[in-house]
C-alpha positions as CSV (number, residue, x, y, z in Angstrom):
1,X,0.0,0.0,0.0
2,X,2.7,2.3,0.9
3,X,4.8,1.7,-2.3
4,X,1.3,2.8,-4.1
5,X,1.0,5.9,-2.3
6,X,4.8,7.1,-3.1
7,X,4.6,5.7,-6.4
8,X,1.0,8.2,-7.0
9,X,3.0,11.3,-5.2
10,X,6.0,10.3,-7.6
11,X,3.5,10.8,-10.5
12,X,1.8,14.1,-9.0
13,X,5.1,15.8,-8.4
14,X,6.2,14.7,-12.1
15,X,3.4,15.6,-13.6
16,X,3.7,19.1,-12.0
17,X,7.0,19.8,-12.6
18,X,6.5,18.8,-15.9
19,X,3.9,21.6,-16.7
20,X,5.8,24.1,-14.3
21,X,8.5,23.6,-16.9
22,X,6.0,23.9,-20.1
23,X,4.9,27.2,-18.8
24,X,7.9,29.0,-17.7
25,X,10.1,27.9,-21.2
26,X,11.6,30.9,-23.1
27,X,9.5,31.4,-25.6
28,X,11.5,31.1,-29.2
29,X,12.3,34.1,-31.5
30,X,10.8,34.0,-35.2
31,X,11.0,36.5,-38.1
32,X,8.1,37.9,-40.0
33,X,8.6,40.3,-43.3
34,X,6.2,43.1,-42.5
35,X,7.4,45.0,-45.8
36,X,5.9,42.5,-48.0
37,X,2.7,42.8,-46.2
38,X,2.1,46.6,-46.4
39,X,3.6,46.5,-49.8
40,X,0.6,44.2,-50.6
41,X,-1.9,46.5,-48.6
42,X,-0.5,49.4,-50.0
43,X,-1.3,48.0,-54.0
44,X,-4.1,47.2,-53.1
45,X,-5.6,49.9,-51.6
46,X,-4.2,51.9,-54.1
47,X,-6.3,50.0,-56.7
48,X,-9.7,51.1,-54.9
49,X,-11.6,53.8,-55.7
50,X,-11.7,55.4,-52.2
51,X,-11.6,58.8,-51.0
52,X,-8.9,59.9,-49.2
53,X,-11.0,60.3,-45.6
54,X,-11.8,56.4,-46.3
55,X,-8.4,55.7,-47.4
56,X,-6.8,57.0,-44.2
57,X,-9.3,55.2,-41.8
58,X,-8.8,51.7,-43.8
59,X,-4.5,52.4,-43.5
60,X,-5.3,52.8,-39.9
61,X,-7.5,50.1,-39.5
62,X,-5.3,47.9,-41.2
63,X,-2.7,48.9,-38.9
64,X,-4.2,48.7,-35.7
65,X,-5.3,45.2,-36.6
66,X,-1.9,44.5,-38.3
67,X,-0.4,45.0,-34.7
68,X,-3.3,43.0,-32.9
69,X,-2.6,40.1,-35.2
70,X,1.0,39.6,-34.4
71,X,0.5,40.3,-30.9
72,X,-2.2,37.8,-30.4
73,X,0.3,35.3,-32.8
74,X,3.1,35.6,-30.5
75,X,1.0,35.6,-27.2
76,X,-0.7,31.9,-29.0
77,X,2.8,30.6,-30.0
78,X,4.6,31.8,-27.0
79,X,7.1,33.6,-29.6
80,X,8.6,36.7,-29.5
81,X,8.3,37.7,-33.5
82,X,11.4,40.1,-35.0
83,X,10.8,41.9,-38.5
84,X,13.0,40.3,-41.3
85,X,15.9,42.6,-41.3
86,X,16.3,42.1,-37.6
87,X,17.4,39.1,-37.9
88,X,20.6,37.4,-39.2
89,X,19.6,33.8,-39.8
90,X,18.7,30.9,-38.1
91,X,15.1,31.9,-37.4
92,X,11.6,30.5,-39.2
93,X,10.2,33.2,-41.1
94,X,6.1,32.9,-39.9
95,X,5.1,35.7,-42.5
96,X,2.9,33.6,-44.5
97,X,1.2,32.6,-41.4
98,X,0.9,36.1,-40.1
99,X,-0.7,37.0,-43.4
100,X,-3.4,34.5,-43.6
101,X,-4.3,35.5,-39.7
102,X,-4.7,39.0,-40.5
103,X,-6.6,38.5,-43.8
104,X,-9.3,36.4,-41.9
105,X,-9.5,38.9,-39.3
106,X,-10.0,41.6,-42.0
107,X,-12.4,39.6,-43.7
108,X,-13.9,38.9,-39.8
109,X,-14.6,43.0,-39.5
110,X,-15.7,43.2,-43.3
111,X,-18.5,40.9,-42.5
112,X,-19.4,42.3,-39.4
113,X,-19.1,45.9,-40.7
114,X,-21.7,44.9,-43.2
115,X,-23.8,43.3,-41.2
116,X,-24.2,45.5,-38.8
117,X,-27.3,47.7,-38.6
118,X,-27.1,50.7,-40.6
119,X,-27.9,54.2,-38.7
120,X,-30.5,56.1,-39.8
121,X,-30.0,59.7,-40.5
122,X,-33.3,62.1,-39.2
């Protein structure tokens, strides 16, 4: 019976230790190329036909969300994510992944920007 019990608290204490160490790991360093992401927002935004007011809130939308994306992709991954030229080598480049995050979230506020009830003016 006792070799049960010591064997269990054997178990317990590795188990523990064992997600202690899981949560307090350094988190790892990747690179994203931000450039070829607001080159791409940049051509295409430039190929819209919107005024310059619109034009200014969608940059700044784009950017805030931009920000919120890698963020929230870092915090998920437990990464800490360095532009491109920052880094030398020996890093994995996550830009594609980045990318596709932020164009569902844009597509995400799209939808609910045209879903959302319109205000009437009286």
């Amino acid at each position: 019976m006792e070799k049960i019990i010591i064997q269990s608290i054997l178990w317990v204490v590795t188990f523990c230790l064992l997600i202690a160490l899981w949560v307090t790991r350094e988190p790892s360093i990747v690179e994203y190329d931000i450039n070829e992401t607001v080159v791409s927002f940049h051509h295409s935004i430039g190929q819209s036909d919107l005024t310059d007011e619109q034009r200014e809130k969608e940059i700044a939308r784009f950017t805030q969300t931009l920000d919120d994306v890698v963020r929230e992709f870092a915090h998920d991954n437990h990464v800490v994510v360095l532009v491109s030229p920052a880094v030398v080598s020996g890093t994995k480049n996550v830009t594609k992944d980045i990318q596709q995050l932020l164009l569902q979230t844009l597509h995400a506020q799209n939808a609910a920007k045209r879903d959302a009830p319109r205000e009437v003016n009286e």
